[in-house]
C-alpha positions as CSV (number, residue, x, y, z in Angstrom):
1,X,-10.0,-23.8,17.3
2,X,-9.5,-20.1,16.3
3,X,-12.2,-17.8,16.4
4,X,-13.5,-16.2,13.5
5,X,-11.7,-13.1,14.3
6,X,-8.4,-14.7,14.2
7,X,-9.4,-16.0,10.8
8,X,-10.2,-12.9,9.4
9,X,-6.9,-11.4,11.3
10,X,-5.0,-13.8,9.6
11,X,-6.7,-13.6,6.4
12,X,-6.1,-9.4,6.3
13,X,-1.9,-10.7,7.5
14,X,-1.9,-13.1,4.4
15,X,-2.8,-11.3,2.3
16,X,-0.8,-7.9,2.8
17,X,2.5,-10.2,2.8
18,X,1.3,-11.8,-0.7
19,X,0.6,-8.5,-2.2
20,X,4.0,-7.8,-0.9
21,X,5.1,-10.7,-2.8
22,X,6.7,-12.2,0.2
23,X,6.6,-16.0,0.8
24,X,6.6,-16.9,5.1
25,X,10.3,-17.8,4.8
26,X,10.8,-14.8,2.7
27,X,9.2,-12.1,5.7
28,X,11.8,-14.2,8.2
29,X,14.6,-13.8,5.6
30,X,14.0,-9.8,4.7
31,X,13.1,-9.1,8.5
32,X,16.8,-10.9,9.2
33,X,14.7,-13.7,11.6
34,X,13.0,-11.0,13.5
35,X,9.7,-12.7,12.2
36,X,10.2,-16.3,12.1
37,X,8.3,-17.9,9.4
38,X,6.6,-20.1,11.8
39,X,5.0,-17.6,13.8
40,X,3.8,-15.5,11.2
41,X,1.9,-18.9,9.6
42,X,0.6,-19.3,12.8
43,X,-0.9,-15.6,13.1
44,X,-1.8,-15.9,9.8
45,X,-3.8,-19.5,10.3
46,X,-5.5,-17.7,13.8
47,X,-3.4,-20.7,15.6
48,X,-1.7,-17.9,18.1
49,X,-2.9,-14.5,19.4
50,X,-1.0,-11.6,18.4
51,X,-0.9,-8.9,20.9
52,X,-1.6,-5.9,19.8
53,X,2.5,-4.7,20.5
54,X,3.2,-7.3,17.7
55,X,0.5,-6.8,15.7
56,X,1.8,-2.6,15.2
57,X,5.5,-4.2,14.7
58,X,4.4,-6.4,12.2
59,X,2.2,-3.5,10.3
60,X,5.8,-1.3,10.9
61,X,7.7,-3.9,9.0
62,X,4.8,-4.8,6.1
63,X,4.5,-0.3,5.4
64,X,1.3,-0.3,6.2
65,X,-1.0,1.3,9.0
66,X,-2.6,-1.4,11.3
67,X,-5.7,-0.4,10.4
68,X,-4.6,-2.4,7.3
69,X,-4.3,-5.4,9.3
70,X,-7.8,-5.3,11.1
71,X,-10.5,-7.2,9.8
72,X,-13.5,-5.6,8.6
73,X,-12.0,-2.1,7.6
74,X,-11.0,-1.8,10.6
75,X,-12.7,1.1,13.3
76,X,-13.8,3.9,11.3
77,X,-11.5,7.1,11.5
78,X,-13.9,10.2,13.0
79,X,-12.7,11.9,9.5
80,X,-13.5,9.4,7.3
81,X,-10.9,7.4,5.5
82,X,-8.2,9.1,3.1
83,X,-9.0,8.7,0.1
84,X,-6.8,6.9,-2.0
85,X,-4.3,7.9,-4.9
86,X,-4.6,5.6,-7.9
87,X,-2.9,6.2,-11.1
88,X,-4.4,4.6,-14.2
89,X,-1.5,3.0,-15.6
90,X,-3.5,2.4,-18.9
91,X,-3.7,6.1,-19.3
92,X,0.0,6.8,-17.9
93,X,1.5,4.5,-20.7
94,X,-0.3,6.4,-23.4
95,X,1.6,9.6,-22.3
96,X,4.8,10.9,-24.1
97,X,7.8,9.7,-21.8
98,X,9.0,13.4,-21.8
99,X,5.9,14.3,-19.9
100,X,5.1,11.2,-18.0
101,X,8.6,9.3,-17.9
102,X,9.4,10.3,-14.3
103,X,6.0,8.7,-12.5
104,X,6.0,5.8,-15.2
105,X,9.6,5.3,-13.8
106,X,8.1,5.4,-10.5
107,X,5.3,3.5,-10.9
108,X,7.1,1.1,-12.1
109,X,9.8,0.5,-9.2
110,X,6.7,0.5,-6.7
111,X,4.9,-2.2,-9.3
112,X,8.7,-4.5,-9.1
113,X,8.7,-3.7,-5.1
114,X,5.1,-5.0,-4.7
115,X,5.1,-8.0,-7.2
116,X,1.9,-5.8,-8.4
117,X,2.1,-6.4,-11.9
118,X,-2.0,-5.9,-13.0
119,X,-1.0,-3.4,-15.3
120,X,-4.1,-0.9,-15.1
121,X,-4.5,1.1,-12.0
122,X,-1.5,1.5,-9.1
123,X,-2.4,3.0,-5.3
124,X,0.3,5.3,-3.7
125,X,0.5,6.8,-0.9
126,X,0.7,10.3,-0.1
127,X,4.4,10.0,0.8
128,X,5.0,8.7,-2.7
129,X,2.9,12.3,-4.4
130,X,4.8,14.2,-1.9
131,X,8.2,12.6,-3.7
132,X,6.9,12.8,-7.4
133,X,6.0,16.7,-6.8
134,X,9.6,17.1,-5.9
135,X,10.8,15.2,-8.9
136,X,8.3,17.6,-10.9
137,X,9.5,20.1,-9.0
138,X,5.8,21.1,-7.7
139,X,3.1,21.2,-4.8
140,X,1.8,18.2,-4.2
141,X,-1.6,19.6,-4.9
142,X,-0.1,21.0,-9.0
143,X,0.7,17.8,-9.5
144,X,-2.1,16.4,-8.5
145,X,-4.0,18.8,-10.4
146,X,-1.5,18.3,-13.5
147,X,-2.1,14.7,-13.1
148,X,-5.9,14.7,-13.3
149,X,-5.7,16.9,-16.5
150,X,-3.5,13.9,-17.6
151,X,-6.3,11.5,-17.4
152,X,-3.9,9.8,-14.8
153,X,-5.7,10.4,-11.4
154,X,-9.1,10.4,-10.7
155,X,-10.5,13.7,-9.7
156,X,-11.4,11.7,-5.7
157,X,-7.4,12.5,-5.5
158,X,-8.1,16.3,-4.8
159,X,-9.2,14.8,-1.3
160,X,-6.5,12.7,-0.7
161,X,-4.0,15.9,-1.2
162,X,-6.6,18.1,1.0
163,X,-5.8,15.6,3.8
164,X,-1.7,15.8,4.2
């Protein structure tokens, strides 16, 4: 019988491939059988330890950090965590599309590349301001500040740009 650390393990594994909008077979099919479907159901269900090798492969292929993975928030960086980047989407599809076009366009590929389709708020990474500041053609921390005036990002962003 799994522990109920393996549950919540599996549970955090679940649920970043659904919000990836990948089905079991379709993490064996986009991994090209490097994750059989069969094993990931059985991490996911807490039916078979993952090592903690696997666990940093599978976090590898899913884009996100392990800490993602870990149940419970994982152990608390000494810094604190990032804060997070979230665009109001509401807010961004009020803009004129001469002024907002490029991150709506962007927003929108990372919204089809998730399955995210909520329609009010998106989270990016800092990888993904670092590429919309060269689309904009400025700092990551302009943009971030042009963004805020924008209504677009919360002013908790500032952090998040402090931090790369």
């Amino acid at each position: 019988m799994p522990s109920d650390y393996a549950k919540a393990l599996g549970a955090r594994l679940r649920a970043i491939r659904t919000q990836q909008g990948l089905s079991l077979h379709g993490v064996e099919e986009k991994s090209r059988g490097r994750w059989k479907a069969v094993v990931v159901g059985s991490y996911e269900r807490g039916d078979r330890a993952v090592t903690v090798q696997k666990l940093a492969e599978l976090a590898d292929f899913y884009g996100v950090p392990v800490s993602e993975l870990l149940p419970g928030g994982a152990s608390p960086s000494p810094l604190g965590p990032t804060p997070k980047i979230v665009i109001d989407l509401e807010r961004l599809a009020q803009l004129p599309k001469e002024k907002a076009g490029p991150l709506a366009r962007y927003a929108a590929t990372i919204q089809s590349q998730r399955g995210d389709y909520n329609g009010k708020v998106l989270s990016i990474r800092q990888e993904d301001l670092r590429s919309l500041a060269v689309i904009y053609d400025k700092s990551p921390a302009e943009l971030t500040e042009e963004l805020i005036e924008w209504g677009v990002l919360d002013s908790e962003a500032r952090r998040a740009v402090e931090a790369f």
